[in-house]
C-alpha positions, 0 to 999 in steps of 0.5 A: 412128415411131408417129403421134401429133399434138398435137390427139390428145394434147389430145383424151386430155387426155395431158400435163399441159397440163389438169388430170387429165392421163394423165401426172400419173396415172402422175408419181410420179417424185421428180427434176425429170430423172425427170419429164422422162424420163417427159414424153418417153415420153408424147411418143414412143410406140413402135411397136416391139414388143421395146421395149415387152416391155423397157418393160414388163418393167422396170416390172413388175420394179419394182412389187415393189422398194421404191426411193423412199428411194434418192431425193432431189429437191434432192440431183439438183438440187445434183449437177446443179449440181456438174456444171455448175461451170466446167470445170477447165483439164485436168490431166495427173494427179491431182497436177497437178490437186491443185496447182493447187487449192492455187494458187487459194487453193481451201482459202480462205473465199472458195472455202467455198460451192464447197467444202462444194458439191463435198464433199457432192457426192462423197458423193452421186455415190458414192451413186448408184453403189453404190445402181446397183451393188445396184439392177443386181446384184439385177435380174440375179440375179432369175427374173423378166424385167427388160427394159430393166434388162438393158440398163442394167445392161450400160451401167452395167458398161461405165462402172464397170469401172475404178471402185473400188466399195469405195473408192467405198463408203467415200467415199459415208459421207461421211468423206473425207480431203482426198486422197480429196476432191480424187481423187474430185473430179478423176475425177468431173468431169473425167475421167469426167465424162460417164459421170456425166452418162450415169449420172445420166440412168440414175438418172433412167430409174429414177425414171421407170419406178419412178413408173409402176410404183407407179401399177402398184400402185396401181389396177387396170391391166395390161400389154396384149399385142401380136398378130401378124397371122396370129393370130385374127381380132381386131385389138383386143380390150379386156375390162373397158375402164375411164376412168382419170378416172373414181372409180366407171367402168363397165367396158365390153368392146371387140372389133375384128374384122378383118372389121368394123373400123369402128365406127358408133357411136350414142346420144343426148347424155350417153350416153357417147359421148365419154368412151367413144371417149377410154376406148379411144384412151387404152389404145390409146396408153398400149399403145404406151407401154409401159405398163399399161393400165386394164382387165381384159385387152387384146390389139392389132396393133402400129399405126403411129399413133393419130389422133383428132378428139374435141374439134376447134374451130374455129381463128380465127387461121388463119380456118376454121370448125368445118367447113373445120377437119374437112374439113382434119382428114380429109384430113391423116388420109386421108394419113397412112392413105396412108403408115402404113397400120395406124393407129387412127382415132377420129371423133367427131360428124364433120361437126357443123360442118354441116347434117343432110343435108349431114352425114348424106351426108358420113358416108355418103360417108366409110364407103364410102369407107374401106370395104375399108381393112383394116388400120385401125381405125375408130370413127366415133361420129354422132348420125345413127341414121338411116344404119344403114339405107344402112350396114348394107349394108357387112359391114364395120361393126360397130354399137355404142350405149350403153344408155339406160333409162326408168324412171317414178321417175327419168326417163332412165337412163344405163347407160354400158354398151356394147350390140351395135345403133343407138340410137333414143332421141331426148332432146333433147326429153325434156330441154327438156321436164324442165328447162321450157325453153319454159315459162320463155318462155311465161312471159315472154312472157305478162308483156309 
């Protein structure tokens, strides 16, 4: 199982528990049960690779198939319903069963609502099942791979096999005689009632992977490719890495080296630190999901887990501070390091909830410490430029920085462009400065 935790998936603002979720960027499903079935791949990432192959193969089918029109919210929230009337006591035949619809007075106007509810319902069911039928026959007659459709279309076979698909045609125009209503109701809810259900949640996994694929579509994402360990010397290599979020982002490029797995990095307040290190966990994850990523071209290990700690506060209930909650933090990452081993760790502004020195010795106390760790992968962001000098003892960090620019007419640029390097650039003065910060209490105090 792939390692994911609440306060990561809070971090990548993944779910729709914020506005501009990772989850309603790709939620283009139609039914309530293709949402939910999107909901839990975002809750499961996979850390399987012949999974994920299939994941994404069925999506990349699915890109190029026009199926919106094969589905209806309030139909899956009526057929639901259908389903879910009261079990009949169970009949030995169809004859039996269309007895005792009769003997409950089934053809009165007391029982109209139910009536016109599994007359309409029929029709539909029907429809899903040729729609399947066709859906399922023209994956499998494709020369493209169609992944998780394979499997599908299988399981699909199996629970058909004794359907009549041309009685079922007729029955799906909706013109059904009192006989086909009463057959059809008495196989689809009683005796083949879960292959129904079971069919339904097929629909549902199309509705889902159809979503993603229009998301696909329609911004400029790609599927990543998963590297064995003995090929190159890569362990992630990410071109033209990109925030979803973002209307006009700066593209950034993004290579771990097995060598220098750890990366330090640096740069003043604003320079894009953050949304940076959100910008690679999210690849990261959605890898893992199956599903594209926004960026030009991306190559990863298979990792057994994804660990951030971005926006970490403090937690009042349970009486910690700040920095008890990031000493907490570490050691629940230091024991799941302990038992996946090939995870992706992501720190930023560790030990903030502190002093300077204290912070600076704990950074250093901590990169010695996972020094010689290989199959990870480390991005340790700090304010602290000044441990470059200690780290650049340990040839497995690699040091990165986002570029600032002083210009004379507008004052600090930032570039959001990913340099080799340490920051040196010091604004936190600079920006008091521009805003006339103390200038304001100059004034006053000049007043009293």
């Amino acid at each position: 199982m792939f390692t994911i935790d609440k306060q990561t998936l809070s971090d990548l603002n993944a779910m729709s528990w914020n506005a501009s979720s990772l989850l309603d960027f790709f939620d283009n499903t139609i039914t309530v049960g293709g949402r939910d079935v999107l909901y839990d791949y975002f809750l499961h990432p996979l850390n399987d690779q012949e999974q994920i192959q299939h994941r994404q193969e069925a999506i990349a089918y699915l890109a190029a198939v026009d199926m919106d029109k094969l589905f209806d919210k309030y139909m899956m929230d009526d057929l639901e319903r259908y389903l879910s009337l009261p079990k009949e006591v169970y009949s030995q035949s169809q004859f039996s069963y269309y007895v005792d619809k009769f003997a409950t007075n089934f053809w009165s106007l007391t029982y109209e609502k139910e009536r016109l509810l599994i007359t309409q319902s029929i029709k539909e069911v029907a429809q899903i099942i040729i729609n399947l039928s066709v859906v399922f026959e023209n994956a499998s007659c494709s020369d493209k791979p169609i992944g998780l459709l394979a499997r599908l279309s299988h399981s699909f076979s199996e629970i058909t096999a004794d359907f009549n698909l041309e009685e079922l045609q007729k029955v799906s125009l909706g013109k059904n005689t009192l006989n086909a209503i009463i057959k059809y109701d008495y196989i689809f809810r009683n005796v083949k009632r879960n292959d129904i259900t079971e069919i339904f949640a097929m629909w549902y996994t199309l509705d889902a992977l159809r979503s993603v694929a229009k998301s696909l579509k329609r911004k400029q994402l790609v599927f990543p490719q998963f590297i064995e360990k003995d090929e190159g010397e890569n362990l992630l290599n990410i071109k033209g890495l990109y925030n979803l979020a973002l209307e006009n982002p700066i593209k950034n490029d993004v290579e771990v080296k097995r060598c220098q797995n750890i990366w330090f990095l640096t740069g003043a307040n604003m320079t894009g630190k953050s949304t940076l290190l959100k910008s690679i966990s999210a690849c990261v994850y959605l890898a893992h999901l199956g599903l594209p990523v926004p960026a030009d071209s991306m190559q990863a290990m298979l990792f057994q887990g994804l660990i951030t700690t971005i926006n970490l506060g403090d937690n009042l209930i349970a009486g910690y501070s700040h920095f008890f909650n990031e000493v907490r933090r570490l050691k629940m990452i230091a024991g799941t390091l302990e038992k996946k081993g090939k995870i992706v760790i992501v720190l930023d502004e560790l030990f903030k909830g502190t002093n300077y020195q204290d912070a600076y010795e704990a950074t250093l106390k901590l990169m010695d410490s996972i020094a010689g760790i290989e199959d990870a992968v480390f991005f340790i962001s700090s304010h602290i430029a000044e441990l470059s000098t200690e780290l650049k003892k340990n040839k497995q960090v690699a040091f990165r920085f986002l570029k600032t620019e002083m210009q004379d007419d507008k004052g600090v640029v930032f570039t959001y462009c990913l340099a080799s390097g340490v920051a040196d650039e010091k604004l936190g003065m600079w920006f008091l400065e521009r805003e006339k910060v103390f200038d304001t209490f100059e004034k006053v105090k000049s007043a009293q």
